[in-house]
Structure formats: C-alpha cells, structure tokens
C-alpha positions, 0 to 999 in steps of 0.5 A, a space after each residue: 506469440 509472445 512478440 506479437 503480445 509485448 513487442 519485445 524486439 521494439 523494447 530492445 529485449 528478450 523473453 528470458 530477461 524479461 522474465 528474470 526481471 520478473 521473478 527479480 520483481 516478485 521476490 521483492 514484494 512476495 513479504 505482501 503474501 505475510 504482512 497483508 493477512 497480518 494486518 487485515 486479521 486484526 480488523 477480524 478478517 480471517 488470516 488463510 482466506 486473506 492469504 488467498 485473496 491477496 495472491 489471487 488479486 495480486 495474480 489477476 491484476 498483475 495478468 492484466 496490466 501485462 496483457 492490456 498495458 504492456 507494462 512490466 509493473 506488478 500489483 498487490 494490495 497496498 502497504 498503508 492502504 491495508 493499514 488504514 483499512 484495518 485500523 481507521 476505516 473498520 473501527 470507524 464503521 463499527 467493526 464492519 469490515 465487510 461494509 469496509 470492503 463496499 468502499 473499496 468496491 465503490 472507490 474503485 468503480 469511481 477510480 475506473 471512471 476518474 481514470 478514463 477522463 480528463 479530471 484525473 490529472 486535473 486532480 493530480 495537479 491540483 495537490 501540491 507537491 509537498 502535500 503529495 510527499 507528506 501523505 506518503 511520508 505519514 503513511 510510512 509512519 503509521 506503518 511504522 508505529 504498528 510495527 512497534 506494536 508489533 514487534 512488542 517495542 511500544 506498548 500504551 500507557 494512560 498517561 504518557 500515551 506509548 512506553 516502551 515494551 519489554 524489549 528483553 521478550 525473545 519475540 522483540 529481540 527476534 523482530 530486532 534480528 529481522 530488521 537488521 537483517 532486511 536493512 543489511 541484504 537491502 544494502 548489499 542489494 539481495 533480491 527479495 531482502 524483506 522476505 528473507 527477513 521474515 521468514 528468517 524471523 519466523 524460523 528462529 520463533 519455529 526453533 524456539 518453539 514461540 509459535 507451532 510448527 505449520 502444516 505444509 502438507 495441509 490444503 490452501 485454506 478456503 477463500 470464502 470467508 471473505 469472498 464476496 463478503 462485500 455490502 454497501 448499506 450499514 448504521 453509519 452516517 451517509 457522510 463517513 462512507 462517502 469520506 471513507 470512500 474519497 479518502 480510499 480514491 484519494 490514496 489510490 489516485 497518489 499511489 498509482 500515478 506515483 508509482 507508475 510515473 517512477 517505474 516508467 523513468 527507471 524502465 525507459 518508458 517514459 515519451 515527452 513526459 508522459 508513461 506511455 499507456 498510462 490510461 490503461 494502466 490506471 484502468 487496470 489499477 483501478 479495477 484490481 482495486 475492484 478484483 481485491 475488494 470482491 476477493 476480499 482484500 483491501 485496495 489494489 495497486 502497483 508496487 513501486 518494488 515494480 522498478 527491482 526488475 531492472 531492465 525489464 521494459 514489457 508486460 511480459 515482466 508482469 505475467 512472470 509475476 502473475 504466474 509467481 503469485 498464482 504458485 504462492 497459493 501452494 505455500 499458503 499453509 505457512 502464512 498461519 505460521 508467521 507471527 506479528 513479531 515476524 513482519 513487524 520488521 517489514 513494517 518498519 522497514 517499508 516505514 523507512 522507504 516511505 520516509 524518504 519522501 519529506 526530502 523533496 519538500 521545501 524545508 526553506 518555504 514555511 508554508 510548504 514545509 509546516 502543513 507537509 510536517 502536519 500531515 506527516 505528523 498528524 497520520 500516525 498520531 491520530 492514527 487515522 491517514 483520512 484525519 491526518 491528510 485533512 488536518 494538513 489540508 487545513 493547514 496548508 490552505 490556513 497559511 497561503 491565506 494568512 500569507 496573501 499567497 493565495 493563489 497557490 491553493 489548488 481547487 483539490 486541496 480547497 475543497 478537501 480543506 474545506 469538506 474537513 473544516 466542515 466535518 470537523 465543525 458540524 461532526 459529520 
C-alpha cells in the first residue's frame, strides 16, 4: 500500500527512513504548538481552543500534501503571518477577530484560484528579487521585536518610543537562558532545538513557581470557541478588507512558492527547475489556509523546517508529521502552562532565520538595496507587514523612475505602489 501511495522505490528510499525524516521534521516545528496560541491570545483569541486549531489544521494539511502531492513537506500556521494577523489586521478592524479570520477564509479561496492558473507564477515573477528577500527579512524583525516585548527586554516609552525593560526580572533572565540554549543545540545540530528551549523555559518558571503547575490529566480544552467563528461583513471600510485580504494572499504567494522551491532542491526533487507537483501543492497550501481560518487560526502554509527531514523524498514524510500533530492533541493541557517569556526566545530566534535573507540582496545597486532596506525597516517600525511591504513598493518603483530605469518595475510591484500611493493620499 504504502508504495503504491508514494512510490518510495522510485525515490531511492524506505518506509522506516521516510519516517524518521518524518518525526526529524515534526520536532523541529513542534515550537508552533507554544508560540501560535501565544501570539493570536493577544488579539483576544482563546489560548486552549487556538492550541487545538493549530495541531488539527497543521494534522489535516500535512495529510493532504503527503497524499495529493506526494511531498515530504509539513504545514502549520505561519510564523509572521500569525503575527501580522494578531498585531496589524485585528486592531485594524476594531478588534474583530473573527472578521480577521473571513480574510484569511476569502484569501485562501482566491489562493486556490491563483494556484490553479497561469498568473500565479506571472505574479511571482513579477516581484523582484530584493523585494522578495526584504519582506521576509522585515517579517523576522517584527517577529523579533514582539519577542522583545515578550521576553520583558523592551518596554514603551513616550518619549524615545522603546527602553529597555528590567532585564534583572527573573522572567527576562529566563528568556536570556532560552535563547541561548535553542542558539547553542541549533549549532550543534539537535533535532527540535526551538523546543527544547521552550520548554526548558517553561520548566525554570514551573520551578520558580512564576507560573502554576498545568494540569496534565485534565482534557484537551474545547475547540469551539474559535471554530467556525469566521464572518465576512463588519463597520470596516470596503477598502481595508480587500488590502487586508491581498495582503494575506501576498504573504501566502511568497511564503509557499519560497518555501516549497527550498524543500524541493534539499530533497532532490526539483525536474528542469521546476518542483515537481508544484500545482498540487500550492492547492494544497492554500486550502489549509482555508482549513485553518474555518478551525480557527490564521494562515496556513508549509514550513521551510520541511527540509530537517534530510532524505526524506515522499509524502510519506508528511503523513508522520500528520500523525505527530494529531497526537500533539493529548499534550494540549501544557500549552496553558507556557508563558510569554517562554517562546519569546523563539520568536527571536526564528527573527535570526528570517534575517538571513537581505544577504541576497544587491548591496552594491542602489535601487535594489534602498527599497529592500525600506521594506526591512519599515515592517516592524510601523508594525504592520501591509504598511511596510507598501512603503517599500513605493520606494522601489520611486527610484527606477528617478534613475530612467524603468523597465525594471514588474506589472505586480506597479500596481501595488500604485494601490498604496493611493491609499495613503485619499485615506482609504
């Protein structure tokens, strides 16, 4: 059965180290099980029912990408997309979370579309390179600065915006120790460093009596609180939904055709350049975008710790993950224990991944490297990814203009300069 499935002798390889790359793979990215309830509890979701929705969507998606695209490539909500979810699009429409999570339900649909036509790589295409690199640089930053927050290492101030926090607090000194230890077994290669770390945090606060013992025995909490809790209409202009739900589009575009090209080339899966089922999975993406948002969680999408599994070729690779994620549900109880301080290192860490981006970009072209540092900028200093991704845009096509080059500016990035300098006049 399982070769007729996923064609594992064509690969070059077996069940049992398909599924070791599996379980290789799942805790690497378990640390979403922590950090995703933290960070959409502060835009008023409830933490045990987000818990559920993001190993139930993470469990589905990951099923569906190993038995319709035959890829050893896992999915979860996104690290930045829950960020912008929480901490730009919810405060943007009043607090309405659940309308939030409509955009994500609409984005996705338009993604499934998007992904079964010839735009979708027009669209790629048409957003340069150093734009590409920027957005996921910024992102890493915004992720970064929440940590900060988090981790009690910033605090606001009236006058000079941010200052540090009192980083004698045990709490910040504990987040220190999480940080340096995900960095330290990161380097030397242990499997599932990010969380490790967090739950080595989280057990120095449990034995510092900082936060109450969990519950272990007590039964996963109840999903319904955030299950089909989506809407669609709200006192919010025409115009901020539809940005809100182009922008999540956007993100989903970059972060699935990203992350599925780099997974493709470590696994050997790549034919004359291109990934092979790239159609189905992009489908796949974007309908567990749509599974999460009617779970109740924000964007879907796979996970560039896919490519941990070395040697995992198949989509057996993802159903281990799947079944992983399915079991995560019996640990759900200790979710509740984990504190702010706890998976702010993660945050932080995860920031550093993202960083390593800008270093594809052309530092010795001026307008290639002014707008990726705008964009880079500008995400977490306004604090909103739309905001900086917009600003940048404008930057970018500002500067071929002024420079008679033109011709450089994709259709795409055109268009969204253009859609901005509009908003931005007219204050829709």
């Amino acid at each position: 059965m399982l070769e007729r499935l996923f064609g594992l002798k064509a690969q070059g390889v077996s069940p049992k180290s398909e599924m070791i790359a599996g379980v290789t793979v799942f805790f690497t990215m378990a640390y979403i099980l922590f950090v995703n309830p933290a960070i959409l509890s502060a835009a008023g979701m409830d933490r045990g029912a987000v818990f559920m929705a993001t190993a139930i969507s993470a469990a589905l998606t990951t099923l569906l990408m190993g038995l319709y695209a035959n890829l050893p490539v896992a999915l979860a909500p996104g690290m930045g997309q829950n960020a912008f979810f929480a901490f730009t699009v919810v405060p943007l429409l009043a607090g309405d979370w659940r309308l939030a999570l409509g955009c994500v339900f609409v984005a996705g649909i338009l993604f499934v579309i998007l992904s079964a036509s010839p735009a979708r790589e027009w669209l790629i295409n048409a957003i340069p390179q150093s734009q590409k690199r920027a957005i996921g640089a910024g992102i890493g930053f915004f992720l970064a600065l929440i940590g900060f927050e988090g981790a009690g290492w910033v605090v606001a101030n009236p006058s000079t915006l941010l200052q540090p926090g009192n980083l004698s607090d045990p709490k910040a000194l504990i987040a220190a120790g999480g940080l340096l230890l995900i960095a330290a077994l990161w380097a030397r290669k242990v499997t599932g460093a990010v969380l490790i770390g967090i739950l080595a945090a989280t057990a120095c606060a449990l034995a510092l009596e900082l936060q109450p013992l969990p519950q272990l025995a007590a039964p996963p909490p109840s999903i319904a609180p955030t299950l089909m809790q989506m809407h669609f209409t709200g006192d919010v202009a025409t115009s901020v939904l539809a940005g809100v739900v182009l922008t999540f589009l956007l993100l989903n575009l970059l972060d699935a055709s990203g992350t599925l090209t780099a997974v493709g080339h470590r696994a050997g899966l790549m034919e004359n350049g291109k990934l092979k089922n790239a159609r189905k999975a992009l489908v796949t993406d974007a309908t567990g975008t749509m599974i999460g948002a009617t779970l109740g969680t924000s964007p879907v999408t796979a996970y560039i710790e896919s490519a941990s599994g070395v040697g995992g070729k198949t989509g057996l690779v993802a159903v281990t993950v799947a079944a992983l994620f399915a079991l995560a549900l019996l640990f759900a109880p200790l979710a509740g224990a984990v504190p702010a301080y706890a998976t702010a290192p993660a945050l932080i860490f995860v920031a550093a991944l993202f960083a390593r981006e800008l270093k594809e970009v052309d530092w010795d072209d001026i307008t290639e490297s002014l707008p990726a540092l705008v964009t880079a900028l500008a995400i977490p200093f306004t604090f909103s990814i739309a905001e900086g991704i917009g600003m940048g845009f404008i930057t970018y096509v500002g500067i071929k203009l002024l420079t008679g080059r033109w011709r450089e500016i994709g259709a795409g990035v055109a268009i969204i300069a253009v859609a901005f300098t509009a908003k931005v006049t007219f204050g829709t």
